[in-house]
Structure formats: structure tokens, C-alpha cells
N, C-alpha and C positions, 0 to 999 in steps of 0.2 A: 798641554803645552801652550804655553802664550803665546802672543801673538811676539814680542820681540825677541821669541827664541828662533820664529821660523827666520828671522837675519841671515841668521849663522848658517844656514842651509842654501841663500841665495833668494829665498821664496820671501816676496814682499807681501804681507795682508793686505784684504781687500776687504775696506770695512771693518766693520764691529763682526763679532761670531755671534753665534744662537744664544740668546736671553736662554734661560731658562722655563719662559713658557713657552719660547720657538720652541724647544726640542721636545717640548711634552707633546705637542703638536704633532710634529715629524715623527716622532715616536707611535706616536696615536694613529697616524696614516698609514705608515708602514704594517700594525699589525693588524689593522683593518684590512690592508691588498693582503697581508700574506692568509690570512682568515678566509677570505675570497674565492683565492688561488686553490686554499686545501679543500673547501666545502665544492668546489666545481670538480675536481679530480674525484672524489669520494662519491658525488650524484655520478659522473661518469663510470666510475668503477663497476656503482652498485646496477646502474642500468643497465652494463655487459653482461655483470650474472643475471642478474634477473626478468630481462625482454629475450627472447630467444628470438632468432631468425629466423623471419617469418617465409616461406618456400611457396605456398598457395594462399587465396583468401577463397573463398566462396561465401554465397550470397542466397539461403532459403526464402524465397518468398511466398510457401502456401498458404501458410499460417503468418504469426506473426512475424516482421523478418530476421532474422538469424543472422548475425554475423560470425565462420567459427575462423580463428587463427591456427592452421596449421605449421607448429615451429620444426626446428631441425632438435631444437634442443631434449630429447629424450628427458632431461631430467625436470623437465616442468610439471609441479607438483598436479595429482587428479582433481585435488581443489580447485587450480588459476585454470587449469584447462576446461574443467565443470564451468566457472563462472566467464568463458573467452567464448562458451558456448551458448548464452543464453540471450531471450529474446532481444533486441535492439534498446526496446522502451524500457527494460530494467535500468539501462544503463544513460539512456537520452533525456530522460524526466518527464512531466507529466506533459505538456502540448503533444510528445509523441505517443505515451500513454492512449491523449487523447483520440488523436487522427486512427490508431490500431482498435481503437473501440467502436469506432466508428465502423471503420470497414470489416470486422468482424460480426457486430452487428445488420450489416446489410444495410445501413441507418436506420434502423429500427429500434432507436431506441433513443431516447434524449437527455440521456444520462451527461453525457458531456458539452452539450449545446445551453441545454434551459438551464438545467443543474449547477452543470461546471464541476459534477462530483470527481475527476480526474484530477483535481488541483491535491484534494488527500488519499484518492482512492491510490497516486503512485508512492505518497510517502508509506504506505503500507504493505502493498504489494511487492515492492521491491524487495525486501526484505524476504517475505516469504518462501519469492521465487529464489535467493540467493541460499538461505539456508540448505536447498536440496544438493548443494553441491559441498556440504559439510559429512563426512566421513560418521560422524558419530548420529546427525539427523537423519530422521523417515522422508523417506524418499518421495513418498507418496503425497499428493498435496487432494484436500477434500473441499468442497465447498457446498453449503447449504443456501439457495434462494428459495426464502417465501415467497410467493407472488411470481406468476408468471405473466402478469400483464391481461387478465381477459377482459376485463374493461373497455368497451368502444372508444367511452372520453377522458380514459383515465390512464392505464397502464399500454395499451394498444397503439404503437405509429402506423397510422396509413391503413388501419384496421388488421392488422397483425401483433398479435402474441409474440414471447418472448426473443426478443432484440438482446436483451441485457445477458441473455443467458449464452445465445451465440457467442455473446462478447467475451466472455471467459475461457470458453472452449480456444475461439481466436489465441487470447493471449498466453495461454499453457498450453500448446501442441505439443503432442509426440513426436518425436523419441526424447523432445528434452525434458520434460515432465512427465509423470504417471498420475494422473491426473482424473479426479474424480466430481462431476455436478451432479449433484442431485437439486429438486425443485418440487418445489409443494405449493401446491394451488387450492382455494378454494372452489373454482366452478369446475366441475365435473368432468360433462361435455367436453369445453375446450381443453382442457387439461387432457384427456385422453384421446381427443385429434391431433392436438399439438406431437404429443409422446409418438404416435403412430407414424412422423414425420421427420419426425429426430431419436431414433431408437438406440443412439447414442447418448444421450442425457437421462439419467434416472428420473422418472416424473410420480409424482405420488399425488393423494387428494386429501383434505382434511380444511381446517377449522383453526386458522393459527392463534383463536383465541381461546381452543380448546386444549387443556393439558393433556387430556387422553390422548387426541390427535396427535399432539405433536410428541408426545413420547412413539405412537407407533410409528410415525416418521422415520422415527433417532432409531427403532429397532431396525426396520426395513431398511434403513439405507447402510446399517451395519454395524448398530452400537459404535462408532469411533468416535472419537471426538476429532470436529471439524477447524478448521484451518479460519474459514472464515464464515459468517452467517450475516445474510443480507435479508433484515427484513424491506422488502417491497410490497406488502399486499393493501390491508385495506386502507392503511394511515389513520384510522379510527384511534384516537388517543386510548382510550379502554383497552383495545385489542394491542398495539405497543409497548402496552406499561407491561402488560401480562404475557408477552413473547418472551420480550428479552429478560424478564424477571424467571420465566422457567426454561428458555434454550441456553442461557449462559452460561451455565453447568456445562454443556453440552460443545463450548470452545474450549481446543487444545492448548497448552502452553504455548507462548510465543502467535497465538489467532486473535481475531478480533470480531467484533458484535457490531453490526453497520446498520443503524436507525434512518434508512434515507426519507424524506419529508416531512423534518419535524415541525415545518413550517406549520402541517397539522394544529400547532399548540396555540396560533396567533391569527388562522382566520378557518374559515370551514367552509368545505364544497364535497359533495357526493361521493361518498367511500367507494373505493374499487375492490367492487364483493363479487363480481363476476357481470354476465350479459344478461343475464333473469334477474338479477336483484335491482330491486329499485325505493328510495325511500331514506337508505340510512347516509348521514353525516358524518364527517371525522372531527366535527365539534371545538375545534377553538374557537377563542375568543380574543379581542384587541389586547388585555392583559397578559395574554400568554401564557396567564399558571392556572385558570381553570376554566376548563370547559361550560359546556352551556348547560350541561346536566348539576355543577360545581364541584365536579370532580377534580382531582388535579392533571394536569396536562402533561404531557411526554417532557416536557421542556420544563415543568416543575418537578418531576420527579430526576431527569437529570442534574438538575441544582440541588435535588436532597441527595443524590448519590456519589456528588464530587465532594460535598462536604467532609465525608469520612478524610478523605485522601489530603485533606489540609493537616490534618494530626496523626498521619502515617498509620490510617486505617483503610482497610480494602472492605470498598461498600456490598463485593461478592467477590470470593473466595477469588485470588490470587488477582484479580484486577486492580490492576497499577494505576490506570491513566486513563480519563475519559475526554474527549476529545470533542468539541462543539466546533462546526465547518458552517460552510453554505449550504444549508438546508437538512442537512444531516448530522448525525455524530457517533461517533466511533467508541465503546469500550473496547481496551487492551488489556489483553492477559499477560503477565511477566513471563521472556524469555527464560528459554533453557541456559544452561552455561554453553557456550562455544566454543571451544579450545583451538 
């Protein structure tokens, strides 16, 4: 309608009307707010079905802390309620990781202090702990540490043995986890007063540079394949290369192979072989790919093992992804499917 038909009506125009890029404009606005309008209705909707209301909170703090949501809503799947149930720090990220590693530890241990290995030990562990609330996954979660710390200047805070291992128990308590540590030490002694003190954690002895040893390990602690494997022991570049080259096998689908102190590769100080040993080195050097024997370094053999994985080759069987941190590195074994 023009403007000199609105006359006839009594209505006098005001102005010019909308150009034609006015109303593309106006147009453009309009279905921007009504866009707006329906995506805030649709998040409300979905949030009705899907938050139930919540009746109680409670608060576990013996272990790690626990937050569990008790809803009214009966139909809240045993998955969200598995995953409403688990520790704090799966869900709060690695600072709280850290602070719960700590006080599990007793601080005895300086995994999270000097190290800082909490910045990836929570990109990994989260996961783990979540999978147990998956219908078709084992419920069970394992972990294998070499190295119980008997070293005075080495593995030891405050002249006490395993800190680190406390630490794990800490973060997988019962009832929300079924939850399995085992620990293999080379020095004898301590390892079997440790054990006598913690008859809670499987403790074993051996030679983590020896393959016999560490196969009867892997039988003793129950033929499975483990979830995660921590080597902590001598940091001897030799004895690293040849761990994780034969326990690897020995990580489950979706576990991971945790090399902490690779720094090993780039200077050298007194191996942690136990309180009787005295003499040996973990041999880097400033170049960081061979040792002082000119062997190659922990840290040269993880740059020969990423290589595969640039041409979508797996440098040991099903491992996906190797992972280099602060002072550590992680191989990853590919997940299951999840449904």
C-alpha cells in the first residue's frame, strides 16, 4: 500500500517507509529474538526432564570427598546417578586432584608439589574413574606401581616409603570403586615392613629391569590387565626403556603406561634401588638422547616410539597416543566403544 492510499483512510504518513535494506534488517532482528526465545524454552524444557529434584545432599569425607545427589526423580538413569556419585576431583579438575593427593598421601609424597604431575595425571584418571559407571564396562579398576619409594634421598619424604601409593587408595575409596593396588619394589626389607603396615595394598619384590620378575608380578597379582602402570622406581634410563618395553602388554584397553622422571634422560643423580644400594646412576646427559654409557635415553626412545603414530602406526599394539608432560609421559591404549 502507498503511502497516498493511506489518505483515503484519514492516516497521514510519517516519513519515508523501510528501504529495502531497513526491512532486511528488521527482518534479520526479529528472527534472531524469535531464535533466542525458542533455544531458552527448549534448554528449559530439557533441564525439567533431565535435573531431577534434588531432596538431600550429603557430603563423604573419609576418603576422597564425595558429593552424592539424592533426586525424587525415580527415573534418573544408573549411569548419571553412578557418575553424581563420584569423587569431587573427577569432576573439579586437576588443583583439586591435587590438594586430595596430597592429603591422601599424608604428604608424603611430592608428586604434586616438585613434579606437578596432577596437571595430566587428572586428564587421565578422570576418565578411568567415569568409565565404572558404564553398564557394559568392568567395574573393577587395577593399578600397578613400581617403586615404592625406599630410597632415603630419593623416593622417601620425611624418610617414609610410599606416599604415592596412599595416594591412590585415597582417591578410589569404597563403595564407589572396587578398587585394586598392587606395588612392586625392589628393596626387600622395606617392601615387606611397608606391606606389614598397609595389608591393604598388594606389595610384591622383584627387579623391574628383570623380565622374569616382572612377569611373576603380572601372575601374582592376578594375570589382568591393569588400568594403569606407574613406573616409579630406579629412573635408570636402561631399566625404563625395558619396563615399559615388556609391562605394556600388560595395560588394559582404554589404561595408560606412566614414565614419571624422565627428566632421567637430560641430567643424572643416584638411582632409587633401595637403602643398601649404593653406586648406580640414572645416566643422562645435557643432550637428552644418550646416556653416558651412549645408550639411548628414555626420552630418545619415546621420540622413536611417537614416530610410528605420525603414519597411523601403533609403535605397541593398540597404543594410540604418547603423551610427553613435566617430567613424565604417558602411553595410551585406545578405548573400548561406549555406548
Amino acid at each position: 500500500m502507498r503511502g497516498k492510499n493511506l489518505k483515503e483512510y484519514g492516516i497521514k504518513p510519517q516519513g519515508r517507509y523501510c528501504s529495502r535494506q531497513r526491512c532486511v534488517v528488521v527482518l534479520c532482528v526479529c528472527m534472531i529474538i524469535a531464535a533466542f526465545l525458542t533455544y531458552n524454552e527448549s534448554i528449559s524444557l530439557v533441564n525439567t526432564m533431565a535435573t531431577p529434584a534434588c531432596s538431600e545432599v550429603t557430603t563423604a569425607t573419609t576418603n576422597a570427598e564425595v558429593v552424592t545427589y539424592v533426586g525424587k526423580d525415580d527415573s534418573l538413569s544408573p549411569t548419571l546417578a553412578c557418575l553424581g556419585r563420584l569423587p569431587a576431583w573427577v569432576a573439579e579438575g586437576s588443583e583439586r586432584l591435587a590438594k586430595e593427593i596430597q592429603v591422601g598421601s599424608l604428604g608424603l609424597t611430592d608428586e604434586t608439589t616438585k613434579h606437578k604431575y596432577h596437571l595430566f595425571y587428572h586428564r587421565y584418571l578422570a576418565p578411568i574413574a567415569r568409565k565404572t559407571c558404564y553398564q557394559d564396562q568392568p567395574k573393577k579398576i587395577r593399578f600397578l606401581e613400581i617403586g615404592l619409594g625406599c630410597y632415603p634421598n630419593g623416593g622417601m619424604v620425611r624418610g617414609t616409603p610410599g606416599g604415592s601409593s596412599l595416594a591412590w587408595k585415597h582417591l578410589f575409596p569404597s563403595p564407589q570403586f572396587d578398587f585394586e593396588l598392587h606395588v612392586m619394589e625392589f628393596d626387600a626389607p622395606c617392601a615387606r615392613k611397608w606391606a606389614t603396615d598397609h595389608i591393604d595394598i598388594n606389595v610384591y619384590t622383584g627387579d623391574a629391569s628383570n623380565k622374569a620378575d616382572l612377569d611373576r608380578v603380572y601372575r601374582e597379582a592376578g594375570s589382568k590387565p591393569f588400568d594403569m602402570i606407574i613406573d616409579d622406581a630406579s629412573h635408570i634410563n636402561e631399566h625404563q626403556i625395558i619396563t615399559v618395553e615388556h609391562m605394556i602388554q600388560y595395560v588394559g584397553a582404554g589404561g595408560i603406561y606412566v614414565i614419571e622422571d624422565i627428566q632421567s634422560a637430560c641430567k643424572s643423580w643416584k638411582a632409587n634401588i633401595g637403602t643398601g644400594q649404593k653406586g648406580a646412576h640414572v645416566g643422562g646427559t645435557t643432550g637428552c638422547m644418550l646416556t653416558k654409557n651412549g645408550n639411548p635415553t628414555i626420552y630418545a626412545k619415546l621420540v622413536e616410539w611417537q614416530k610410528p603414530l605420525l603414519i597411523q602406526k601403533e609403535p605397541f599394539k593398540d597404543v594410540t597416543h604418547i603423551d610427553i608432560n613435566f617430567q613424565a609421559a604417558v602411553l595410551e591404549k585406545k578405548w573400548p566403544s561406549i555406548l
